[in-house]
Structures are given as structure tokens and as C-alpha cells.
C-alpha beads as a LAMMPS data file, in Angstrom:
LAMMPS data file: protein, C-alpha beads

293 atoms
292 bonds

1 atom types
1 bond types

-500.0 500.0 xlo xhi
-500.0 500.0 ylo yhi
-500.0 500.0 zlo zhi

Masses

1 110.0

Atoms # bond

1 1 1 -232.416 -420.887 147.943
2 1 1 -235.994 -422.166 147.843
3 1 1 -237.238 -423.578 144.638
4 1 1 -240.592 -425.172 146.010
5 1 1 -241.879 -426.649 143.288
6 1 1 -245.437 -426.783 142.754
7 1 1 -247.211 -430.181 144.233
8 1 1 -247.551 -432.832 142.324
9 1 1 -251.197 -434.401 142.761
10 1 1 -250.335 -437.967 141.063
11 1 1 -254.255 -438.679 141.042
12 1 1 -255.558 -435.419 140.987
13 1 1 -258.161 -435.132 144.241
14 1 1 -258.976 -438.380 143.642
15 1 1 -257.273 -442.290 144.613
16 1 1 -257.905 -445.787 143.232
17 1 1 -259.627 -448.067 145.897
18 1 1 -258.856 -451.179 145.360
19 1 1 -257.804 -452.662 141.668
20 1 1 -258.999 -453.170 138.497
21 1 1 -258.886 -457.176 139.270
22 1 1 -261.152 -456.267 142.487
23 1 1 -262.987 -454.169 141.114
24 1 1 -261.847 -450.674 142.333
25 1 1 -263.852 -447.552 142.795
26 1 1 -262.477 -444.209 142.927
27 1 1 -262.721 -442.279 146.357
28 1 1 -262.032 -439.051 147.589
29 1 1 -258.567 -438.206 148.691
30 1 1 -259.761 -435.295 150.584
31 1 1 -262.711 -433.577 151.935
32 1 1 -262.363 -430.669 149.598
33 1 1 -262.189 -431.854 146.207
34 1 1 -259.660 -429.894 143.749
35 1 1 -261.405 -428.793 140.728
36 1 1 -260.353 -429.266 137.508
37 1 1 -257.669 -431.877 139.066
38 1 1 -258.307 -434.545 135.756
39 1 1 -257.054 -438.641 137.014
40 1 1 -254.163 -439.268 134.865
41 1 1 -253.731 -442.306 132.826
42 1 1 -253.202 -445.565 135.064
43 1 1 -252.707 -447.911 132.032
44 1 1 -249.563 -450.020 131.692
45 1 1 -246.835 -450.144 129.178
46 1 1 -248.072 -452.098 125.756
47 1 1 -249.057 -455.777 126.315
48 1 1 -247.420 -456.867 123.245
49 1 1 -243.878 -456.041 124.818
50 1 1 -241.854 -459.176 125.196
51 1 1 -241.502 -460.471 128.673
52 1 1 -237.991 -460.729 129.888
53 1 1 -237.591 -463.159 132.553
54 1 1 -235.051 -462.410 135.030
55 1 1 -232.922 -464.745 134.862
56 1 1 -232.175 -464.058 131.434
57 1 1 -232.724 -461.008 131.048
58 1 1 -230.289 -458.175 131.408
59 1 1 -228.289 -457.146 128.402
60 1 1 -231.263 -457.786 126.444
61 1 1 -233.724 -455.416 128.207
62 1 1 -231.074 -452.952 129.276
63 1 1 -230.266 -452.478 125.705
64 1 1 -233.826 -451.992 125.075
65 1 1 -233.786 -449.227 128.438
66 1 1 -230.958 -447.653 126.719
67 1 1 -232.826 -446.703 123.290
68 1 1 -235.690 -445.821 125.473
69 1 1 -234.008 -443.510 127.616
70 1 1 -232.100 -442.083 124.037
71 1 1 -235.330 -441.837 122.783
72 1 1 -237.288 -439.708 125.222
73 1 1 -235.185 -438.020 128.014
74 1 1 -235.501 -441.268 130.706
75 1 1 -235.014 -440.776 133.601
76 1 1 -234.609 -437.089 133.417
77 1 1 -237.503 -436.824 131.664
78 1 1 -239.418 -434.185 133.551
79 1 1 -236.629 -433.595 135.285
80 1 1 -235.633 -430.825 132.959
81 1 1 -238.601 -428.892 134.060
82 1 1 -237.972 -428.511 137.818
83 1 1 -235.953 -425.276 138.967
84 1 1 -232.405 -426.159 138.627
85 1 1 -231.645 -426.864 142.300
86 1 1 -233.886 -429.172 142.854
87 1 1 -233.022 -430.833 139.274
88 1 1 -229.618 -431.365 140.488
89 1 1 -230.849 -432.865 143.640
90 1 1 -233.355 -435.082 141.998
91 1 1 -230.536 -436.162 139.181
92 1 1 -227.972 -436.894 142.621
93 1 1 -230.933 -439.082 144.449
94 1 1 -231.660 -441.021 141.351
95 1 1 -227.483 -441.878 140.945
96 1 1 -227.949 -442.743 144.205
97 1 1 -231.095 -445.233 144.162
98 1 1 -229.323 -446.741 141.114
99 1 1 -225.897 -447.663 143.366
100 1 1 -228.376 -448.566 146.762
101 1 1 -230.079 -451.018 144.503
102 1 1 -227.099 -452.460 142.656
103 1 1 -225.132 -452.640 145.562
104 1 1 -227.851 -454.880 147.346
105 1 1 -227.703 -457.007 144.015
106 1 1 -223.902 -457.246 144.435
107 1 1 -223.868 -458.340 148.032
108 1 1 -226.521 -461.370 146.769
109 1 1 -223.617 -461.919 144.492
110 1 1 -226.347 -460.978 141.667
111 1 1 -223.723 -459.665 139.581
112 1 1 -225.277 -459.604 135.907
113 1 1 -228.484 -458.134 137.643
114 1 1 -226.560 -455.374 139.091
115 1 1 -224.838 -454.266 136.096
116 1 1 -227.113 -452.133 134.214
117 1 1 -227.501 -449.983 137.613
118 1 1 -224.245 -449.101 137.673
119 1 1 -224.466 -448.235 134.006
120 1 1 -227.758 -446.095 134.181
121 1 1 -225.778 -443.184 135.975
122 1 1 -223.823 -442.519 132.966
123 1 1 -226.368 -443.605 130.587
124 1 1 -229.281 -442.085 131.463
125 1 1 -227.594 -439.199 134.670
126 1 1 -224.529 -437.801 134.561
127 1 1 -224.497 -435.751 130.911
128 1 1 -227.199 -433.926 132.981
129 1 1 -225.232 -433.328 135.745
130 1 1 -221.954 -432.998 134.643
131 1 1 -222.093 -429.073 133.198
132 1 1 -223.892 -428.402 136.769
133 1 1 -220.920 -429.600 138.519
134 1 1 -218.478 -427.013 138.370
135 1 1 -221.143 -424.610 140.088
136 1 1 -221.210 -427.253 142.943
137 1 1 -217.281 -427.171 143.143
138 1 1 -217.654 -430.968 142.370
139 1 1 -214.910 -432.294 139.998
140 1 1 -216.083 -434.789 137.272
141 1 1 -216.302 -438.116 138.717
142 1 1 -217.683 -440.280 134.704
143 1 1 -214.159 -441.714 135.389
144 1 1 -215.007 -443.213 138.732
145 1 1 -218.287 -444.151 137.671
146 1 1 -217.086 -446.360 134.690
147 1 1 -214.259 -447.931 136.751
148 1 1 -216.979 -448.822 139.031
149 1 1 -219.021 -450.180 135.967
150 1 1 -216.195 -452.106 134.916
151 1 1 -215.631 -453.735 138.043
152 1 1 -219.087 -454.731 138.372
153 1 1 -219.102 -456.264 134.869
154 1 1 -215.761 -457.751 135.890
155 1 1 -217.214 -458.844 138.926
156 1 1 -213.984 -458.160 140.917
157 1 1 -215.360 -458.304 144.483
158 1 1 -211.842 -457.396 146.044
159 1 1 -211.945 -453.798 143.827
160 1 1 -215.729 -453.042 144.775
161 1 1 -215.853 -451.226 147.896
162 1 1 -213.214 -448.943 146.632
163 1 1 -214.669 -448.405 143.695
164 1 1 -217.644 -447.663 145.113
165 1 1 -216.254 -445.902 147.916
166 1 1 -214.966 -442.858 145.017
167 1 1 -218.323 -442.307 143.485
168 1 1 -219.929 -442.219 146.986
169 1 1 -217.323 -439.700 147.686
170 1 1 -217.874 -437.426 144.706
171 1 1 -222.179 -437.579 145.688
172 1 1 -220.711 -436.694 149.184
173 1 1 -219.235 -433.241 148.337
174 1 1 -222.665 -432.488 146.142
175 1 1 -224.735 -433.757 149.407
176 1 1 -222.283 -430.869 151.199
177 1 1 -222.361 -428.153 148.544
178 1 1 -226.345 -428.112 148.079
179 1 1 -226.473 -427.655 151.411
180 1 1 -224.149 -425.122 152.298
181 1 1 -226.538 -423.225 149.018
182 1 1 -230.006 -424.238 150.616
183 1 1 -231.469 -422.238 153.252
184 1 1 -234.624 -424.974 154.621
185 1 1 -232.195 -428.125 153.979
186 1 1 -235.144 -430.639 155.256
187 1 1 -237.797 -429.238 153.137
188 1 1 -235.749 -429.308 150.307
189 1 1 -234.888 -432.756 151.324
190 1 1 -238.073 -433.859 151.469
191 1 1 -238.826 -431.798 148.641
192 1 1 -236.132 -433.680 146.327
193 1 1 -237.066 -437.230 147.776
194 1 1 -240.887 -436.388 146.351
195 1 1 -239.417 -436.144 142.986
196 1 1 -237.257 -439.147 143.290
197 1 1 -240.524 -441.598 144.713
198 1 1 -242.250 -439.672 141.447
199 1 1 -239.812 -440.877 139.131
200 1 1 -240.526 -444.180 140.449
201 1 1 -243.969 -444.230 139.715
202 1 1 -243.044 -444.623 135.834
203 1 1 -240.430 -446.984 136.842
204 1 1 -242.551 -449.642 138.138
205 1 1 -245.626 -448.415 135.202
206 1 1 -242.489 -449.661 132.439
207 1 1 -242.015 -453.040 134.569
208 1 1 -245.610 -454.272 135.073
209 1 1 -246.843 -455.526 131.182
210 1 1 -250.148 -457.489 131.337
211 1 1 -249.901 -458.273 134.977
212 1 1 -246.601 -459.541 135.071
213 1 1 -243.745 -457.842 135.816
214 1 1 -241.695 -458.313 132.409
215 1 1 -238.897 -455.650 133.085
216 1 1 -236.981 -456.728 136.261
217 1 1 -234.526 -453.567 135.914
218 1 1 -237.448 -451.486 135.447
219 1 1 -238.813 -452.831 139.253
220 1 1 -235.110 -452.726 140.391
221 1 1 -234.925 -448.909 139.518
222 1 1 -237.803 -448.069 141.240
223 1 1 -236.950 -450.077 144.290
224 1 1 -233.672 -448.308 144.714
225 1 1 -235.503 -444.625 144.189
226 1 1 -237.800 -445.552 146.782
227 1 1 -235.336 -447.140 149.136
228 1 1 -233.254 -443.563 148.419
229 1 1 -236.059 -441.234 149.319
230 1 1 -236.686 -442.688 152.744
231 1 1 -233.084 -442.713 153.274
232 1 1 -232.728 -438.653 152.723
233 1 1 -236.144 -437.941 154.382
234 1 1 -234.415 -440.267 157.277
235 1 1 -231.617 -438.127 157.053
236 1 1 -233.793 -435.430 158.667
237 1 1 -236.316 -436.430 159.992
238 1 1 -235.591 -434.740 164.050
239 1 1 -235.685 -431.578 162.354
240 1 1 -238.954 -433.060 160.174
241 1 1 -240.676 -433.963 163.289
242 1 1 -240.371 -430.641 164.886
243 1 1 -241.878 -429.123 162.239
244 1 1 -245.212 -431.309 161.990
245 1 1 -244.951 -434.758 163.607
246 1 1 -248.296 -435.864 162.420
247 1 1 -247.335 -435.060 158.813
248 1 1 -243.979 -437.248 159.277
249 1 1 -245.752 -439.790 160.382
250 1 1 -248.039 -439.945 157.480
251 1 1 -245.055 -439.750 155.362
252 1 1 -243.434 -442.941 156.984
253 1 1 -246.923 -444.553 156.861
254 1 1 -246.740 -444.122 153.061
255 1 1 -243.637 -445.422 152.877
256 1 1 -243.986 -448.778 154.762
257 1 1 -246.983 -448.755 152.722
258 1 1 -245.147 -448.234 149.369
259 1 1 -242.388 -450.697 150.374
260 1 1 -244.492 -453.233 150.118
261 1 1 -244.909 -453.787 146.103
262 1 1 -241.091 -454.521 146.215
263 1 1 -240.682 -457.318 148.378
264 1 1 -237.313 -457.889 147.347
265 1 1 -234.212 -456.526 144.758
266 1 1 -235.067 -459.810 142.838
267 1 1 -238.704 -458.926 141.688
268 1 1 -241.531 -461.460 142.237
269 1 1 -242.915 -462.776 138.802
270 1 1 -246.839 -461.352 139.303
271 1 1 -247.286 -457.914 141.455
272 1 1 -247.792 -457.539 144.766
273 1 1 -249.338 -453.818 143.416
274 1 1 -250.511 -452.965 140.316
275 1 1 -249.249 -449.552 139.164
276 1 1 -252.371 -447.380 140.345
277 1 1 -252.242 -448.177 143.200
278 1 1 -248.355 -447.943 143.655
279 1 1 -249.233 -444.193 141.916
280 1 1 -252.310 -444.011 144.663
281 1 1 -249.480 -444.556 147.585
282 1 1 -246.540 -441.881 146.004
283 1 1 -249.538 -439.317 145.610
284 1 1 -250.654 -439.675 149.274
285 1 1 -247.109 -439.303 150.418
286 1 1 -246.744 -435.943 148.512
287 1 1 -249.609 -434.715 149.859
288 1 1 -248.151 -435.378 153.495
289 1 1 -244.874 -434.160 152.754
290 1 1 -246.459 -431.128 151.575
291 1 1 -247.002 -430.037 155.039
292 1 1 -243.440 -430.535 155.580
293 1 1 -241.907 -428.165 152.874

Bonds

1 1 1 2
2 1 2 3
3 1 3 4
4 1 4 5
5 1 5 6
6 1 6 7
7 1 7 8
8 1 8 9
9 1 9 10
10 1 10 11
11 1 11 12
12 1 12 13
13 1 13 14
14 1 14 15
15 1 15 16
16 1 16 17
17 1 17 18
18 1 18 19
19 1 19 20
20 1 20 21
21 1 21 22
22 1 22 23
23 1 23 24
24 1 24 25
25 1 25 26
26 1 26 27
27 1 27 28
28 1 28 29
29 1 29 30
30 1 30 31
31 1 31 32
32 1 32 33
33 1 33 34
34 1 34 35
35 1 35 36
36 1 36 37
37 1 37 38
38 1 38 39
39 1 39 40
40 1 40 41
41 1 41 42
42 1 42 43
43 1 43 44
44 1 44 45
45 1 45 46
46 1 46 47
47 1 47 48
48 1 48 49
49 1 49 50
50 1 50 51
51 1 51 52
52 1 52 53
53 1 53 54
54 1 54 55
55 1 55 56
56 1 56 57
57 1 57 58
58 1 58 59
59 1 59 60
60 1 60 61
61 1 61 62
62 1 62 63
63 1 63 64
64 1 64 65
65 1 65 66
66 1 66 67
67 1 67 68
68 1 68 69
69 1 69 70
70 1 70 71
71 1 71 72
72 1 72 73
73 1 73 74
74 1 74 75
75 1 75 76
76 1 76 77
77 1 77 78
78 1 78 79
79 1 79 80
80 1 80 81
81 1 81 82
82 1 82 83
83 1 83 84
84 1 84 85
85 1 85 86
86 1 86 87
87 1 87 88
88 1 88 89
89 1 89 90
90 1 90 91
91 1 91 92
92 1 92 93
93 1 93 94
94 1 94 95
95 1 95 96
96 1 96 97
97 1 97 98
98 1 98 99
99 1 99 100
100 1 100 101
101 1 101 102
102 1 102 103
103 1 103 104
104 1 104 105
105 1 105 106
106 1 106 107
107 1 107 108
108 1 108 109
109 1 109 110
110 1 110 111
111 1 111 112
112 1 112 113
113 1 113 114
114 1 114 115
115 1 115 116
116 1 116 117
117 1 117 118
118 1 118 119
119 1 119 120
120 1 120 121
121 1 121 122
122 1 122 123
123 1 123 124
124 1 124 125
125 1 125 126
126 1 126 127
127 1 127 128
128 1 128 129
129 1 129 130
130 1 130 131
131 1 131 132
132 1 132 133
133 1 133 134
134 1 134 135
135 1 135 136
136 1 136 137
137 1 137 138
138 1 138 139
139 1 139 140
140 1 140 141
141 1 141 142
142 1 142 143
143 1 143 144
144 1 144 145
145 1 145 146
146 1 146 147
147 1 147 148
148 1 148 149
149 1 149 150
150 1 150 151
151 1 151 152
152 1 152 153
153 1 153 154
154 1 154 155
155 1 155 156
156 1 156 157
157 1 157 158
158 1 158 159
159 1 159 160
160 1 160 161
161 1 161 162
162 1 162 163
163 1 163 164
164 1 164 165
165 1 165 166
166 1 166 167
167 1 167 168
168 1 168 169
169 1 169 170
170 1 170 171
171 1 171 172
172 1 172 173
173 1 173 174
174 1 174 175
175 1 175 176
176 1 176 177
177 1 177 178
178 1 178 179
179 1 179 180
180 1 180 181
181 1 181 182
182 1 182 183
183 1 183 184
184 1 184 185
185 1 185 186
186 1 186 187
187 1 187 188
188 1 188 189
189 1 189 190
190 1 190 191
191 1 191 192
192 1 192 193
193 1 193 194
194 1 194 195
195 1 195 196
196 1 196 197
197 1 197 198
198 1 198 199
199 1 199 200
200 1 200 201
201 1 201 202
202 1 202 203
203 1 203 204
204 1 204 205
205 1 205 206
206 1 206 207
207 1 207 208
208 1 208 209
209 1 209 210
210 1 210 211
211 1 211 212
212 1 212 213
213 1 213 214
214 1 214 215
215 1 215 216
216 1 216 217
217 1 217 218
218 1 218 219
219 1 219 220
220 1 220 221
221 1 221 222
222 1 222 223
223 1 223 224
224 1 224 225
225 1 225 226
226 1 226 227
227 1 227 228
228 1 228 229
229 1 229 230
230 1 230 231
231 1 231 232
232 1 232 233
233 1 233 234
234 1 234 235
235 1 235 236
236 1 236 237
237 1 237 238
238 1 238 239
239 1 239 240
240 1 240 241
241 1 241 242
242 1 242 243
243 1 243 244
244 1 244 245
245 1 245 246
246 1 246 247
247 1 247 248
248 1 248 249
249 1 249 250
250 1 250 251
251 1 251 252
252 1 252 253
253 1 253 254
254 1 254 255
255 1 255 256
256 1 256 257
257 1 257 258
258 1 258 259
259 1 259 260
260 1 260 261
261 1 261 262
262 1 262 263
263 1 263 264
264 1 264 265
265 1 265 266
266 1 266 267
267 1 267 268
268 1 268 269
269 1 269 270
270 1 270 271
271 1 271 272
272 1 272 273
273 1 273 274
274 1 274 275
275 1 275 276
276 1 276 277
277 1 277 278
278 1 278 279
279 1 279 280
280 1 280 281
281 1 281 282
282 1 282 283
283 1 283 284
284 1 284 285
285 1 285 286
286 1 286 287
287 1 287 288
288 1 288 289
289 1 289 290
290 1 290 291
291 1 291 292
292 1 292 293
């Protein structure tokens, strides 16, 4: 099974040097340009959106994610276009950045920040998934998820881990049924984890309003999706490395390089990266991971 999706060029042949504050220029990205490649749109979401603080934020804006994601497609927006296999894969790495990022909010005892990542799966996930399932020989697991939900919103530390500990054992047997269906498992890793730090991009474009970053669960989303992807190109990288060091190594470069707009789960009130140039750092991963697929 090899779905190899065509590359996504975030900025076309073209990157954003610098920022709009300093002044940026745009630079070549490569020696050959790509014609016709057209620099998408690096504005941010409308300045008149109300800014949510995040300490008192979370029903409020999550209610406001929810109609959005109702709305137009959310997270899966996009997603729908992908071949199916690497759909599913995308839709399974996205559950998971929503639980890696809750669960760090949970263990800084961050409970009503945590919550609406534990309810994104369902919202805005699993309908997706669910009629894909059966093909996977994965039985539902919506149950687990909103006992895990619950908990959270309960915030009944002594039921977590097993809560927890059910949904991460339903993603297990998908983790184990791609594979066994996937001929080149690490470039289809890789391959999936592109699409997951993709969907991140748009993320972290919803969180950062007027230089601020207004939507906290917005920043938190796209933390966990990046934190994901380096986890399952982690998850093989010896086989990775055999195949072209150099490019790994440009991928990991990107990463550390990403990482650092989200300093921590709790998001800093101004930016440490505006979104083109979070957009200029995914792109230059892709095209590394390219030589990888």
C-alpha cells in the first residue's frame, strides 16, 4: 500500500525571511525555483475576534472551536482529500496530539485547560474514523473516549491512567493494523507525520489574532500535533537514517526549529513566531522529508 501523496510546498519555492515586524523579505527556498508555485496567504485570523485569555478561557472558546469545526470540516478539513490510508493515519496522529497535549496539561494539574483536548477526538475525529474502523479490525472505542472525557472534566486523577490507558489501547491495534497493510512503514510514517505538522500550521494561524495569541486551545492543538509527528518520525528513525541520513537530519533540524514557537503547553501571551514563519519551518521540513518517502 503506497498512497504518496503529492508534496505539499507550504510557501511555494519561496520562504519568509524574517517577519513582517522586521521587515522580512522573501528568499529562495531552493536553487531551482518551481514555476507557477503562487505564496499562499500568510495573514492571520480576523483582528476583531475577541481575545480569550487563558485563564479564563476554555468553555468559552471551545464552544466557539466547536461551531467552527461544525461549520467547515476542522480538523479534517483537507483531510478528506488525502488517499484513504493516509487519511486514517493522519485522523489517528491528530487523536493522538490531542491526548499528548492534554495529558501534559493534566500532569500540571491544568485540568479545565485539558478538557477540550480530550473532547476534540470525538468532536472534531472520530465520526471520521469510526466507519474506517471495521476495515482496520479495530472495535469502536467513542465509549472509551467519553469515559476518558468525563474523567477529565471530573478531574478524577485516581481513574486517569486507566482511562487513558483504553483509548491508547484502541490507537495501539490501528498503529498495528496499518502496518501489517503498509508495505514502506517509515515513509508512510513520515509521510502521515507531514500531514499532521500541516494541520498544525492552521492551528497556530487560528491562535495568533493581532499579535497575540488569543486562542490558547488553538496553540495547545498545534503543540500536541507537532509534539506527535516527531514522536512517529522517532518511532523510525534507524530505518530513516539508513535511507538518507542527511535528509533526517534536516528533518530533526526543522523540528527543534519548529519547537521553538511553543515554549510551553501553557502558551506565552505574545509569539515567540508569527504564523509565516511557523508555515516557513513546516514547509522546509516537508521538503526534507520528501527525500525520505
Amino acid at each position: 500500500m503506497k498512497s504518496r501523496h503529492k508534496i505539499w510546498l507550504g510557501v511555494g519555492a519561496f520562504v519568509a525571511v524574517g517577519t513582517a515586524a522586521s521587515g522580512g523579505v522573501l528568499a529562495p527556498l531552493t536553487a531551482g525555483a518551481l514555476s507557477g508555485v503562487r505564496v499562499p496567504d500568510a495573514s492571520v485570523a480576523d483582528p476583531a475576534a475577541p481575545r480569550l485569555r487563558a485563564d479564563g478561557l476554555l468553555l468559552a472558546q471551545h464552544a466557539e472551536h466547536g461551531k467552527q469545526d461544525a461549520g467547515e470540516g476542522g480538523e479534517s478539513k483537507g483531510i478528506a482529500n488525502l488517499p484513504p490510508e493516509l487519511a486514517f493515519a493522519t485522523r489517528i496522529a491528530l487523536l493522538r496530539g490531542h491526548l499528548l497535549v492534554g495529558d501534559e496539561l493534566v500532569k500540571q494539574q491544568q485540568w479545565n485547560a485539558a478538557l477540550p483536548h480530550f473532547l476534540h477526538p470525538t468532536e472534531e475525529l472520530y465520526g471520521d474514523l469510526k466507519d474506517t474502523l471495521e476495515q482496520y479490525k479495530v472495535p469502536p472505542f467513542d465509549g472509551a473516549l467519553k469515559t476518558l472525557a468525563d474523567v477529565v472534566k471530573a478531574r478524577k486523577g485516581n481513574d486517569y491512567a486507566k482511562a487513558l490507558k483504553s483509548v491508547n489501547d484502541a490507537l495501539a491495534l490501528a498503529d498495528a493494523a496499518m502496518k501489517e497493510r503498509t508495505g514502506d512503514w517509515p515513509g508512510f510514517v513520515i509521510e502521515a507525520a507531514v500531514e499532521t505538522l500541516k494541520t498544525a500550521t492552521g492551528e497556530y494561524k487560528e491562535a495568533v489574532v493581532d499579535g497575540k495569541i488569543a486562542k490558547p486551545v488553538e496553540y495547545q492543538d498545534a503543540r500536541g500535533f507537532i509534539w506527535q509527528a516527531e514522536r512517529m518520525i522517532d518511532s523510525v528513525a534507524p530505518e530513516l537514517e539508513k535511507k538518507n541520513a542527511p535528509a533526517l537530519a534536516e528533518v530533526r533540524a526543522g523540528l527543534a526549529e519548529l519547537k521553538k514557537a511553543f515554549p510551553s503547553a501553557m502558551p506565552p501571551r505574545v509569539p515567540v513566531k508569527d504564523y509565516p514563519a511557523v508555515l516557513v519551518d513546516v514547509s522546509r521540513i516537508e521538503l526534507a522529508a520528501g527525500k525520505l518517502m
